[in-house]
C-alpha positions in Angstrom: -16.0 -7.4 -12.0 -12.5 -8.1 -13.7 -9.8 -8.4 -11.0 -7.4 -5.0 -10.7 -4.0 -5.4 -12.1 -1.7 -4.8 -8.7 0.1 -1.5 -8.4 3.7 -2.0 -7.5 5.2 0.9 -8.8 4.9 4.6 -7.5 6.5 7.9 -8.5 7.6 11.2 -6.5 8.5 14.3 -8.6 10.6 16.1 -6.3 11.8 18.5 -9.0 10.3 21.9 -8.0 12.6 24.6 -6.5 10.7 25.5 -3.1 10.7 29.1 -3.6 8.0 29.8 -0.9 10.9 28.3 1.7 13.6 30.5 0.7 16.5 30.8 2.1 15.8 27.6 3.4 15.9 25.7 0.4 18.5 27.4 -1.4 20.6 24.0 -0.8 18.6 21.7 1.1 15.4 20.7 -1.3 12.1 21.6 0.2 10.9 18.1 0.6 14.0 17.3 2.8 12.4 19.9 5.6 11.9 18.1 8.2 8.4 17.4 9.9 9.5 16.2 13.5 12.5 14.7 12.9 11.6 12.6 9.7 12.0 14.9 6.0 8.8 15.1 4.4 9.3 12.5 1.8 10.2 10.1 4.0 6.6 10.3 5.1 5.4 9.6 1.7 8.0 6.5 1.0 6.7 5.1 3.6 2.9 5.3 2.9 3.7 4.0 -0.1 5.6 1.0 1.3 2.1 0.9 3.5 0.3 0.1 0.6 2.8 -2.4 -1.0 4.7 -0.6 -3.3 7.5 -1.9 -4.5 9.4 -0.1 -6.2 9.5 4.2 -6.3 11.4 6.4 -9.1 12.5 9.9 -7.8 11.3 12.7 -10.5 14.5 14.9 -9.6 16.1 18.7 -10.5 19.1 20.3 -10.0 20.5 20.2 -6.3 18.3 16.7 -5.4 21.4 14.8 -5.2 20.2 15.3 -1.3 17.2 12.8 -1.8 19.1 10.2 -3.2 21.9 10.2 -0.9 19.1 10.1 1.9 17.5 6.8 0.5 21.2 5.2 0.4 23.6 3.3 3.3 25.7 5.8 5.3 28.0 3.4 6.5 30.6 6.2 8.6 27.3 7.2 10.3 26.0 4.0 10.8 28.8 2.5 11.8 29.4 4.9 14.6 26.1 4.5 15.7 27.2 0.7 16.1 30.2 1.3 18.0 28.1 3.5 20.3 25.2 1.1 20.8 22.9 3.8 19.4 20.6 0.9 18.6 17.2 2.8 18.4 18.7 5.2 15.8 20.5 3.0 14.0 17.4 1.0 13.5 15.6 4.1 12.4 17.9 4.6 9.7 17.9 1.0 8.4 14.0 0.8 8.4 13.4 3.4 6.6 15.3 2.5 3.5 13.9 1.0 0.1 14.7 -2.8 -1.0 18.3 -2.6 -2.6 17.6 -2.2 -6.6 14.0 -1.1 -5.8 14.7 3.3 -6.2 14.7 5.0 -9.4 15.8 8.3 -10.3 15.1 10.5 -13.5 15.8 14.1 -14.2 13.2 16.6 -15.1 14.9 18.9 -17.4 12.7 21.8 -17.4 9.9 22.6 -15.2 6.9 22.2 -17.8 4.6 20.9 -14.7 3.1 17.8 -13.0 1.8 16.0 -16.2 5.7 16.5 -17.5 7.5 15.3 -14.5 4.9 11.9 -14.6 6.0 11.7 -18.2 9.6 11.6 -17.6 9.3 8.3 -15.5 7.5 6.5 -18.4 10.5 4.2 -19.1 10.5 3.0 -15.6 6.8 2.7 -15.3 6.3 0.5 -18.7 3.1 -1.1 -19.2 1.9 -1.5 -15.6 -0.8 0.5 -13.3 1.2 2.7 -10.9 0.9 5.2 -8.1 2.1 9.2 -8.1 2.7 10.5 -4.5 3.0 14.7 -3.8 5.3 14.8 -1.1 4.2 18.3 -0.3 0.9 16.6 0.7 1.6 15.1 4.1 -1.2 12.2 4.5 -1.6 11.3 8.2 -3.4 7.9 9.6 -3.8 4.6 9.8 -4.8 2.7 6.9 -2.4 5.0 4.9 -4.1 7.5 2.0 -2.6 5.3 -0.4 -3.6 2.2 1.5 -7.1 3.1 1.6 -6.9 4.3 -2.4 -5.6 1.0 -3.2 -8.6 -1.1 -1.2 -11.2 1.3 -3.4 -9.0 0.8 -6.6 -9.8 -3.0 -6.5 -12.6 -2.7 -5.2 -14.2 -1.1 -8.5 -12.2 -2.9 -10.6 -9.2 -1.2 -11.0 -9.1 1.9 -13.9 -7.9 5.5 -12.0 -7.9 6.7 -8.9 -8.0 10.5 -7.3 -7.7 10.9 -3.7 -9.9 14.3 -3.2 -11.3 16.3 -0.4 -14.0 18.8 -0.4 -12.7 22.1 -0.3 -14.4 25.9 0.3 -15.5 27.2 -2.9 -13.4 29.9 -3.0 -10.0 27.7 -3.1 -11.5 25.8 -6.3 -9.1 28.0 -8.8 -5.7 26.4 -7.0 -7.3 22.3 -7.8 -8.1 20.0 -10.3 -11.9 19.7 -9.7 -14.2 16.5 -10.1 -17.3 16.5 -11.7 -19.2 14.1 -9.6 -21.6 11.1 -10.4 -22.6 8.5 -8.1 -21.0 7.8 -4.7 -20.3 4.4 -2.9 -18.6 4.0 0.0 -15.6 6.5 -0.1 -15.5 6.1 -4.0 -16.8 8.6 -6.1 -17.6 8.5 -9.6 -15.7 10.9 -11.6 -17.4 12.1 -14.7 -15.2 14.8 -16.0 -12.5 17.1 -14.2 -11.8 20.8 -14.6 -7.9 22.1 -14.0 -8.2 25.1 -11.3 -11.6 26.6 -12.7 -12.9 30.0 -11.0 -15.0 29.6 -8.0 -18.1 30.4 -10.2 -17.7 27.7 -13.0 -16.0 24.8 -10.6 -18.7 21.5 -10.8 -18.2 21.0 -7.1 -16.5 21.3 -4.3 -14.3 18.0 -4.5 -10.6 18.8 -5.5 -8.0 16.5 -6.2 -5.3 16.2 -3.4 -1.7 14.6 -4.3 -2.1 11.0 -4.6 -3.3 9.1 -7.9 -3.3 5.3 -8.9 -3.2 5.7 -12.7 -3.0 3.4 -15.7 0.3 3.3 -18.3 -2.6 5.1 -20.7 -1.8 8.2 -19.7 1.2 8.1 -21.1 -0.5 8.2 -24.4 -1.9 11.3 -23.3 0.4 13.1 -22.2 2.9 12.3 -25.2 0.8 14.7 -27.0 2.4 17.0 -24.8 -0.2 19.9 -24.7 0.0 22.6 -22.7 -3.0 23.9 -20.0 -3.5 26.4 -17.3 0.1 27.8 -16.3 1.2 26.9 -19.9 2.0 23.8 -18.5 1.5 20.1 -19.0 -0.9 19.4 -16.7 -1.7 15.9 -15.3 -5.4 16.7 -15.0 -5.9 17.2 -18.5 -4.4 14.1 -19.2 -6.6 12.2 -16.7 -9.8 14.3 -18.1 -9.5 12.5 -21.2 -9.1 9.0 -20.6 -12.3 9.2 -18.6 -14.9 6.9 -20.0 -12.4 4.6 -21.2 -11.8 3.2 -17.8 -13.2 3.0 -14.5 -12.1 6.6 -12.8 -13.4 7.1 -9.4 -12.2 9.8 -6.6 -11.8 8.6 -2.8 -12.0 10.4 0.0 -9.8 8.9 2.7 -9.6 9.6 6.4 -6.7 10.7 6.7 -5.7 14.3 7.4 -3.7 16.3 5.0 -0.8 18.9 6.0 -0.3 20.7 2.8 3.2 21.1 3.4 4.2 23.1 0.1 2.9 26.3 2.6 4.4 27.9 5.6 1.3 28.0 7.6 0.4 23.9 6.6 4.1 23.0 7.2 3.8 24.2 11.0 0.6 22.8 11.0 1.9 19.2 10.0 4.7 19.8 12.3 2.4 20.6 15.9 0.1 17.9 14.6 2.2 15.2 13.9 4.3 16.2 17.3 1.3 16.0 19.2 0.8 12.1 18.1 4.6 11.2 19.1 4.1 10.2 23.0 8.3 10.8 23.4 7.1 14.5 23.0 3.9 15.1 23.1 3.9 16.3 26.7 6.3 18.7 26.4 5.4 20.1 23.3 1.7 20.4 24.7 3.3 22.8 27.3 5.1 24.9 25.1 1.4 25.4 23.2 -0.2 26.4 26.7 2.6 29.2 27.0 1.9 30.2 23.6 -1.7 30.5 24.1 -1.1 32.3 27.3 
């Protein structure tokens, strides 16, 4: 089996508005909320990281000067927390930064969907595999999703790479769908894949969460800019037809996924990923008892 080109490159569109947050994110971008004390794309930087990416371009809108200035030195604040010995959050700060000259940032002009805002980090993506990470999907455990993705993507040779889950039935018409063939390991075989199809006509249960290892010939595809369900440019369709030009699988990792684009899944994410921190765990476990009382 050929050897897999390495994936070094990743991208983030962080251009949607975050209407189901409002007022909240009428200045503060939605995946700046923060999940603990970390903002949600921090989470997905570092998974990335995790799985030895390199380098990460920012799909941006309006009003996302916010991520960009979050991913840069604050030298008044960190040199404060110098002068006060605030070691543990200075470090915290420093960590969590990219390599200098290794973050990208693009603007989507218009909001013509997923496949769109992949498309606008062509130029920075050239002729090389590369990653796309959903912020809003928060991917909890150790490998990383995207660790675990990239294991499977050499494994069977390289080509493209879903993360999926299986869903309830019912929730089919809000995924991009796979139409499964044979299954090895955690890596499925994907023989065709249907953009949010009704409950009745989806060809399984397995729906596409947000993270993809993809090949620069998608591009191709989605310069014919074409628009799908939503009248937008969706990535799925893109993906759909490249299959059986290259190896396309879909993993299931085993991780768990806060789907942190909803209210419900954001204080989800937020209990669960509290109730792994042992500085607060105990306490918050308490406050839950009090609740449930």
């Amino acid at each position: 089996m050929p050897n897999a080109r390495p994936v070094r490159k990743a991208v983030l569109p962080v251009a949607g508005l975050g209407t189901r947050f409002l007022p909240a994110t009428k200045v503060v971008p939605k995946e700046m909320l923060p999940v603990v004390d970390k903002p949600v794309v921090q989470y997905a930087v570092e998974e990335a990281k995790e799985a030895g990416i390199e380098q990460f371009v920012f799909v941006t809108g309006r009003g996302k000067h916010i991520i960009s200035d979050h991913f840069d030195h604050a030298y008044e604040l960190e040199s404060q927390l110098a002068a006060r010995d605030k070691t543990a959050e200075l470090r915290s700060l420093l960590e969590m930064l990219p390599q200098t000259g290794s973050v990208g940032f693009v603007r989507q002009q218009q909001p013509l969907g997923l496949g769109h805002a992949v498309w606008c980090a062509r130029h920075f993506i050239g002729d090389e595999p590369f990653a796309v990470l959903l912020p809003d999907d928060l991917m909890v455990g150790k490998p990383s999703g995207l660790a675990q993705m990239v294991e499977a993507y050499h494994r069977v040779g390289g080509g493209c790479i879903v993360a999926a889950e299986e869903r309830p039935r019912e929730e089919t018409r809000r995924y991009g769908v796979v139409n499964p063939g044979a299954t090895k390991g955690n890596a499925t075989e994907v023989r065709a894949l249907v953009e949010k199809p009704k409950p009745a006509d989806a060809p399984s249960t397995l729906c596409i969460i947000g993270r993809y290892i993809l090949q620069p010939e998608i591009f191709n595809e989605l310069d014919r800019q074409e628009r799908g369900a939503g009248n937008e440019i969706q990535l799925t369709d893109a993906m759909a037809r490249v299959i059986g030009r290259m190896p396309f699988h879909a993993v299931q990792t085993t991780c768990a996924r806060y789907d942190c684009g909803d209210k419900v899944g954001f204080l989800h994410a937020n209990i669960a990923v509290g109730l792994q921190r042992p500085d607060i765990a105990p306490a918050l476990r308490d406050v839950l008892r009090l609740l449930k009382d």
